[in-house]
N, C-alpha and C positions, 0 to 999 in steps of 0.2 A: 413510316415515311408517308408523309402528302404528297400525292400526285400532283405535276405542277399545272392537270386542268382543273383540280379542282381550286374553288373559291374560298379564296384567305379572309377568315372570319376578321373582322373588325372589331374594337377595344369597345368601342359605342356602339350602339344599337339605331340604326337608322329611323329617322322620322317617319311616320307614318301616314304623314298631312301636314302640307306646307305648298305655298306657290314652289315651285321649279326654283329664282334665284335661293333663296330659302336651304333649297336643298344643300346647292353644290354651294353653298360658304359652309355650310355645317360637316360636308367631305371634307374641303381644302380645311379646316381644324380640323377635324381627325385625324387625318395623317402629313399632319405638318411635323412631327416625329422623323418622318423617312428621308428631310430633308435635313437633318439636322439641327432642331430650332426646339425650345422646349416644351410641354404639355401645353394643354388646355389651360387657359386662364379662368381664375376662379372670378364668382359675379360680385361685384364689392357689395357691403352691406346696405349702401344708399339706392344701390340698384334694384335690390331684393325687392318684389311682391309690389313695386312702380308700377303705374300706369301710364304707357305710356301714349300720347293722342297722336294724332295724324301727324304724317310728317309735311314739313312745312315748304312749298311750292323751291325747287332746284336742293332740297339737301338731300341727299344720297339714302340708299336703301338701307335699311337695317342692318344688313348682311353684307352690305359692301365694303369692300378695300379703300381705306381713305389712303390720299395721296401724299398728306402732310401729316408730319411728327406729332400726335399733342401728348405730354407730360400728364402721367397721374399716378398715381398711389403706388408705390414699388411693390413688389413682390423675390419673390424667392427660388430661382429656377433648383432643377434637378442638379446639374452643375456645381451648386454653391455660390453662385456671379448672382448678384441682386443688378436687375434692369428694371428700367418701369414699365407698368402695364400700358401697352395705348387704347385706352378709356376713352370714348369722346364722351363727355358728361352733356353734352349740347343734345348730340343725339341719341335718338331711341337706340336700346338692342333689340337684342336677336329675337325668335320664338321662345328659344331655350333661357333668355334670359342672360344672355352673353354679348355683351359689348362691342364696338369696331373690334376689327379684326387686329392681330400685331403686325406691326414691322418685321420681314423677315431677317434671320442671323446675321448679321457681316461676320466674315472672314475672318479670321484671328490674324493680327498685326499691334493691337495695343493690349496694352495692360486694363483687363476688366476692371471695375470698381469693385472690393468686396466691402461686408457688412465692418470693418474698421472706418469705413467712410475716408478711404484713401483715394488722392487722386490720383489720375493715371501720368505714366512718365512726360514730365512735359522738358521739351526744348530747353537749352538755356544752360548756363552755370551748375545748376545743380542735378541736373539727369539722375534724377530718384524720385522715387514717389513721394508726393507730400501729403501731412495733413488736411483735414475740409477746414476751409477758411484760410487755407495759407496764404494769399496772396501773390503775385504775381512772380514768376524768377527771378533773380540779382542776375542782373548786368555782368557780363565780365566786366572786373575792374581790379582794383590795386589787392586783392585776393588770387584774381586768376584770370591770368591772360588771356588774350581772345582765340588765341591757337591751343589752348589748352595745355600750354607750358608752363610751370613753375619757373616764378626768375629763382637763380642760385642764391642759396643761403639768405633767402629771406630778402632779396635786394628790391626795393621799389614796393616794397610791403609799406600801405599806410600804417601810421604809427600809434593810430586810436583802436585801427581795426588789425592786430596782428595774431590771427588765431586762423589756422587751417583746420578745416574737417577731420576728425581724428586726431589731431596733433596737441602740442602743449604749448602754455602763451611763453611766447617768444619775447617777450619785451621786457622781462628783466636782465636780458643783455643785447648789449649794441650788436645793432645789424651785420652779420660778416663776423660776426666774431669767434671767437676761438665755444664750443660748446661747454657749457660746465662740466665740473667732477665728477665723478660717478664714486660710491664707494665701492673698495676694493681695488681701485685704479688707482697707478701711479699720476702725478697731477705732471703738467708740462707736456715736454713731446718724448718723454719716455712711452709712446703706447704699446700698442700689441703687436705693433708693426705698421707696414703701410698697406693697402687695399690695394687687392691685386685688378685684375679685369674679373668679369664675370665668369662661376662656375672654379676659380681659381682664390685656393689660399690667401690669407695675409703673408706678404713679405720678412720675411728677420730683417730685424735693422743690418746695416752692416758697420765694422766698425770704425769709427771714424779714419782711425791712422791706417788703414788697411793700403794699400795701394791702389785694391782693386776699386776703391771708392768711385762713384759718379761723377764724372765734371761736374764742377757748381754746387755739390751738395755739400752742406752747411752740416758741421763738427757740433757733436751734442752736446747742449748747453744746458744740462740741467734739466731740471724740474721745475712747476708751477707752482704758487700758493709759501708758506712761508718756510720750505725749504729750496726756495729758488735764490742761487745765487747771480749777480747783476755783476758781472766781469767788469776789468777796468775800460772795456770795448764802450762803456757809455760816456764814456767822457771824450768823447768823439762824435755823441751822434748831435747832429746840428740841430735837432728838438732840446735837447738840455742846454747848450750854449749860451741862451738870453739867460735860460732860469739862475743859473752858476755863474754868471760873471762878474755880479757883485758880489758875493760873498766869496770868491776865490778872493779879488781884492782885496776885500774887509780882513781876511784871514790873511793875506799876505802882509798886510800892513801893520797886522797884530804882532806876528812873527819879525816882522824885520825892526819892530820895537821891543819889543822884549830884548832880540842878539841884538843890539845898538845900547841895551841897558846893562845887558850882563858885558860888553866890552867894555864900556867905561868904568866897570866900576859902578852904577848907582845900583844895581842891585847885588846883591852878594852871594857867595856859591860857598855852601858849608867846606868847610875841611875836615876830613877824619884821621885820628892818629892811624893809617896806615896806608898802603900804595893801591893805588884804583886803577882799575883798566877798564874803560866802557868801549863795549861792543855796541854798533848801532849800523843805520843809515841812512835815505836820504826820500829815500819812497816807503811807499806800502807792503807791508809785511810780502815771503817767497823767496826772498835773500838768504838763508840761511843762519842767521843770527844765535838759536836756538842749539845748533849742532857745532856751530865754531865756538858756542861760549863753552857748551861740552866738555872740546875738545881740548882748547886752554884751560880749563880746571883740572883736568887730569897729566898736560904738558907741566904744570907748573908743580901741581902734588907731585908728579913725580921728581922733578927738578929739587925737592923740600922746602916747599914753601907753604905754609900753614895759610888756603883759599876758603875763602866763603863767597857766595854766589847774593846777589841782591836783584829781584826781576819785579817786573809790575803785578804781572798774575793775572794776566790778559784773560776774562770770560772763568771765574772762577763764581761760584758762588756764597751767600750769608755777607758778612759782617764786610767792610772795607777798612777796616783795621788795618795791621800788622799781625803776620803770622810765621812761626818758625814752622817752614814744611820740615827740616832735618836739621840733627844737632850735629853730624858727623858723626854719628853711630844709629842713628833709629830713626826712620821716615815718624813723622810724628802726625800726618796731616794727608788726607784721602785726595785723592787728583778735583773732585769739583768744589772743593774747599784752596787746595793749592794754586787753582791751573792746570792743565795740561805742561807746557812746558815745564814750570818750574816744579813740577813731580818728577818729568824724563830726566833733567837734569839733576836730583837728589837720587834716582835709582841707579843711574848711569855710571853716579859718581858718589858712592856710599857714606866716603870718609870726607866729601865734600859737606859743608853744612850751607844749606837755603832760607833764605826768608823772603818775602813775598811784601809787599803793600803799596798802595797808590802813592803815599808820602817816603820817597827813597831813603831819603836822609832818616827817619824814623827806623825803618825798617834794617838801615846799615846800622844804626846803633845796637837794636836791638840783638844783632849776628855777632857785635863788639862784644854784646855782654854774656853771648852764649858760648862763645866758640873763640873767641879773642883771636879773630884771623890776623896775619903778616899783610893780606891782598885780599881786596875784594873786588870781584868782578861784576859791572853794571850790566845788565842782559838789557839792551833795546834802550843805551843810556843816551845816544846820542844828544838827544832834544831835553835831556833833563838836565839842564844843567847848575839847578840848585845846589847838586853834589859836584864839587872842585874833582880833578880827574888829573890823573898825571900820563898817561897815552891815552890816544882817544884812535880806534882801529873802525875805521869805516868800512864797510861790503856794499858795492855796486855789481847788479847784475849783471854779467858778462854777454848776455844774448838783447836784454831790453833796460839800459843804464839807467835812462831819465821817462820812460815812458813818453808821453805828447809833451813835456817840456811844464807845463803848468802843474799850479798850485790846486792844494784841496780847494772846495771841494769837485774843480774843473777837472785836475790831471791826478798822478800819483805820488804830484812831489808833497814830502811834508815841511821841506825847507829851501830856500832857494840854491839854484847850483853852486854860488860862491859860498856858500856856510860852508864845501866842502876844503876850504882852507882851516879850518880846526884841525884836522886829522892829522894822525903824525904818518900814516900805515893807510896807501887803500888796499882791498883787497876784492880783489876780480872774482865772483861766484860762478860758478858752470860756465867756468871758461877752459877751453882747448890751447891755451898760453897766448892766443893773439888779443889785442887788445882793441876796441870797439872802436872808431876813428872818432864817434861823440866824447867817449869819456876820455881820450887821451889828449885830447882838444880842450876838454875842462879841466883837466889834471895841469898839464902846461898853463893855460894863466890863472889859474888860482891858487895851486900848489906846486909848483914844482917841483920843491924839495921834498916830497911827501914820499915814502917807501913803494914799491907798486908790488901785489905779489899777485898770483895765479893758483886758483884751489878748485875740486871739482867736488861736487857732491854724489858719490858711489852707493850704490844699494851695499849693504853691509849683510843682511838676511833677513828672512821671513819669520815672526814672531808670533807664533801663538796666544790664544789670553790665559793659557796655562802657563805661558814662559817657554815654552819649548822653540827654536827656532832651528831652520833647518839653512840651507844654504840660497844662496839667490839663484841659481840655476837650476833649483830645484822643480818652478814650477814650468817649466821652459815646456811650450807644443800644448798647455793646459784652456781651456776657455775660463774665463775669470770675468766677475761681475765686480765691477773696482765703484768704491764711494769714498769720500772725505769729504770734512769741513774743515779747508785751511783755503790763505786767501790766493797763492795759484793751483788750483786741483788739474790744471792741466800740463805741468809738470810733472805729477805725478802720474799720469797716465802715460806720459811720454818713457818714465821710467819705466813703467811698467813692458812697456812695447820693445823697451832698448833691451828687457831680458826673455825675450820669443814667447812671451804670454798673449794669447789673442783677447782681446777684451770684447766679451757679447755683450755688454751694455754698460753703464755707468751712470751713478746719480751722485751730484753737487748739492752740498750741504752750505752753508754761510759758515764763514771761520770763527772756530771756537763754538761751533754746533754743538747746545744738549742733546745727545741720543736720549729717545724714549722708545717705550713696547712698541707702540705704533710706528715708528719708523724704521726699526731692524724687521718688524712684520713686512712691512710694505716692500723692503729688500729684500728681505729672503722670498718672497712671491715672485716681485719681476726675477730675477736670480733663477729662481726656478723653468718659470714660462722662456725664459733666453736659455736655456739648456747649460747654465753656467756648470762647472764644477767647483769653482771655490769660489768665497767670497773673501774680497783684497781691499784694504785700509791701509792708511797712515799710520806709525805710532802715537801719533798724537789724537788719533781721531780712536785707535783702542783703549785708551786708558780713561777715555770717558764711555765707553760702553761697559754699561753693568754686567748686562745677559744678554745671551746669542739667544733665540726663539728653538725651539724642536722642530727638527727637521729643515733645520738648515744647511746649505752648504756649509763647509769646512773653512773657516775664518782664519785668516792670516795678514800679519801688517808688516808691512814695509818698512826695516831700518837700514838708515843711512848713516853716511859719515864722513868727515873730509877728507880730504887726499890731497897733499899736498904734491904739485911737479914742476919741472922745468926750474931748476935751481937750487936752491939752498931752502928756499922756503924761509916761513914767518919762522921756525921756531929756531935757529940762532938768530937771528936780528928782536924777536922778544927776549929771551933769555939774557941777551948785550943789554939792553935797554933798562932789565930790568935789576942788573947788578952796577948801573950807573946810576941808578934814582939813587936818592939820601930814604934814610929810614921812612920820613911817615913827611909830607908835603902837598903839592898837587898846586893846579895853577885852576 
């Protein structure tokens, strides 16, 4: 240990000869160290071995403190902060050959310069260090508010310049808009749920029919992108109204010439040597047509009457031929070659024989020459009326008769409400036996005389794609992730809720939907993520799924059936009807 009298040797060795100021500038550098500020400045090499002459009358001594900054040749402190040396090149140095003295340290408050040649934090928009040469900061403007707020989702973003710091260009979708797809994600507002507050979870959807539902919250409508289905809710919304109003006309006018050709007579409606029944109706497929024509192929076979079935083959794929799906002994024909329907109804009904094709009248010949039916039944024959018919049984929805009243492509009707004076028989679908104050208003002056009956569509049971079905109360208290592609899928959920199944999510397919790998993936995921235990379809919507994926929930589809109440019901009033026709006829 040093005593603290004695004397602290110094780093430099003191001059030996020099006037007095001389001296003490050459202290005040030596220990300008103990002040914080860095070594001794080296002598640049222009300085080296100069001579330099008198100084010139008022400029300061060799050794003195200048008052003003001047700029010269950087250097490189102990630090690693590059500053410049204050050189005055004007005037002489020191004895030792050392130049004005430095400016002492400032305070630490900004960002040193280092050797990247970065400039220090400046004011303004961009508060980060920039490049040398950068130029001036941007203004706040249509990037970034003057309060240093983001407007929401991009609003008030110019439209040349839409690109935030870190972020991605914004401009191949409109401002406010819904964010693009992500893969692995289901597309639409099936997300992950909704965003909680901060430090808190995403929310579970809940589900729509729940009771404990939100005021105001909007019933889940599907998916995005091209499994998004477009409800009949759009033909309501006052943006489509101009686009639809002419050709709802043009179509109306189309249709009310055609029925105006086939009444008189100028066009003509085949006959076939046997008795026809056409099932049909007056809107857009959810009526039931598919299950009532069913259910009279099997009323009639059993009654002995030798049926064959004749259907368009709605969303079937290949050829647009004529095809026998079943001969009355052997399905002959795979469901996306047949249809969906016109498969259910050859599986339904074994010893029933099906044909299928766009040209009806072809397609009933061809059932003549396979199966030589007594009756053949037109599925969705309403509007066809190429083929002569000897009853014509119409289904009006018992909850939504006419939907808004208008024609395609504005409303749901496909014909107008007087065409329902053809029918001999209506028949009331998911109705509780009261009758809609609309349709019994249109019943009364168009038909009067026309039969009325009341029929309800019952879940019948849960159908495996093994075949195996269990009872409809089987799944009761179960969470269930429900999908279909039929044209009301919100019927079907409603089914679903009326047997205590809680639904954790659901996704809308377009009617008569291909399933493909990608889409039973992208179901059994969200399925998954909603904590469903099983996954619930349509019959109609299983017989076009190939393969369930591994590891998915336990797949089952929903069959229904009619029930007929509140009377007698169609099947003696068809059964009279059908022992007064003459053999083979039709009007």
């Amino acid at each position: 240990m040093r005593s603290a009298s004695a004397p602290r040797r110094s780093r430099w060795p003191a001059p030996q000869a020099g006037p007095p100021g001389l001296r003490d500038a050459v202290r005040r550098r030596q220990h300008r160290r103990r002040r914080g500020t860095a070594g001794p400045a080296r002598v640049p090499r222009r300085a080296r071995g100069r001579h330099f002459g008198p100084a010139r009358p008022g400029a300061p001594s060799p050794g003195e403190l200048r008052p003003r900054r001047e700029r010269g040749p950087r250097r490189r402190a102990p630090g690693g902060a590059v500053e410049p040396s204050r050189v005055d090149e004007r005037a002489g140095g020191g004895a030792l050959g050392r130049p004005g003295a430095r400016r002492p340290r400032r305070a630490a408050g900004g960002v040193r310069r280092l050797r990247s040649r970065l400039r220090g934090r400046q004011p303004g928009a961009a508060r980060r260090p920039q490049r040398a040469r950068a130029g001036r900061p941007r203004k706040a403007g249509p990037v970034r508010s003057p309060h240093g707020q983001f407007p929401g989702r991009g609003r008030g973003l110019d439209q040349r310049r839409r690109r935030l710091r870190g972020g991605r260009w914004s401009g191949s979708r409109r401002s406010g808009g819904a964010p693009p797809g992500r893969p692995g994600r289901l597309p639409g507002r099936l997300g992950h749920g909704a965003a909680g507050r901060r430090d808190e979870p995403r929310r579970a959807r809940e589900d729509p029919g729940d009771a404990r539902r939100r005021p105001g919250a909007r019933r889940d409508a599907g998916s995005q992108g091209r499994a998004h289905v477009i409800g009949q809710e759009i033909f309501d919304t006052p943006a489509a109204g101009p686009f639809l109003a002419l050709p709802a006309i043009a179509y109306r006018a189309v249709v009310g010439l055609r029925n105006a050709l086939y009444d008189s007579g100028r066009l003509r409606a085949h006959r076939l040597p046997c008795r026809v029944i056409s099932i049909g109706n007056l809107t857009l497929g959810g009526t039931g047509k598919s299950p009532l024509t069913s259910w009279v192929a099997s009323l009639l076979r059993e009654s002995g009457y030798r049926v064959g079935v004749v259907s368009r083959g709605y969303g079937r794929t290949g050829t647009r031929s004529v095809l026998l799906v079943s001969d009355g002994k052997t399905i002959l024909a795979e469901p996306r070659h047949a249809g969906d329907e016109p498969y259910l109804i050859a599986r339904d009904n074994p010893a029933v024989p099906v044909a299928v094709g766009a040209d009806r009248v072809e397609a009933a010949r061809l059932l003549l020459r396979a199966a030589d039916p007594e009756v053949i039944l037109l599925d969705d024959g309403f509007q066809h009326r190429r083929v002569a018919r000897d009853i014509d049984l119409l289904l009006v929805d018992g909850r939504d008769p006419w939907g808004n009243g208008r024609m395609l492509p504005r409303g749901p009707l496909r014909e107008p409400i007087d065409s329902m004076a053809r029918a001999d028989a209506c028949i009331l679908t998911r109705s509780d036996g009261q009758c809609p104050a609309s349709a019994l208003a249109a019943l009364e002056r168009y038909n009067p005389g026309a039969a009325l009956f009341h029929c309800r569509l019952v879940p019948r049971a849960f159908v495996g794609p093994d075949g195996e079905s269990i009872g409809p109360a089987s799944l009761k208290g179960f969470a269930a992730y429900a999908f279909s592609g039929i044209a009301r899928p919100e019927r079907f959920e409603d089914d679903l809720r009326s047997l205590g199944i809680r639904l954790a999510g659901s996704r809308r397919f377009s009617d008569h939907h291909r399933y493909r790998g990608g889409d039973l993936e992208q179901v059994a995921r969200e399925a998954r993520l909603r904590g469903a235990d099983v996954l619930v379809t349509t019959e109609k919507d299983l017989v076009r799924i190939v393969e369930t994926p591994e590891s998915s929930p336990p797949l089952y589809a929903l069959a229904i059936q009619v029930s007929f109440s509140g009377g007698p019901g169609l099947q003696p009033w068809l059964l009279g009807r059908m022992a007064s026709l003459r053999p083979a006829g039709g009007r």
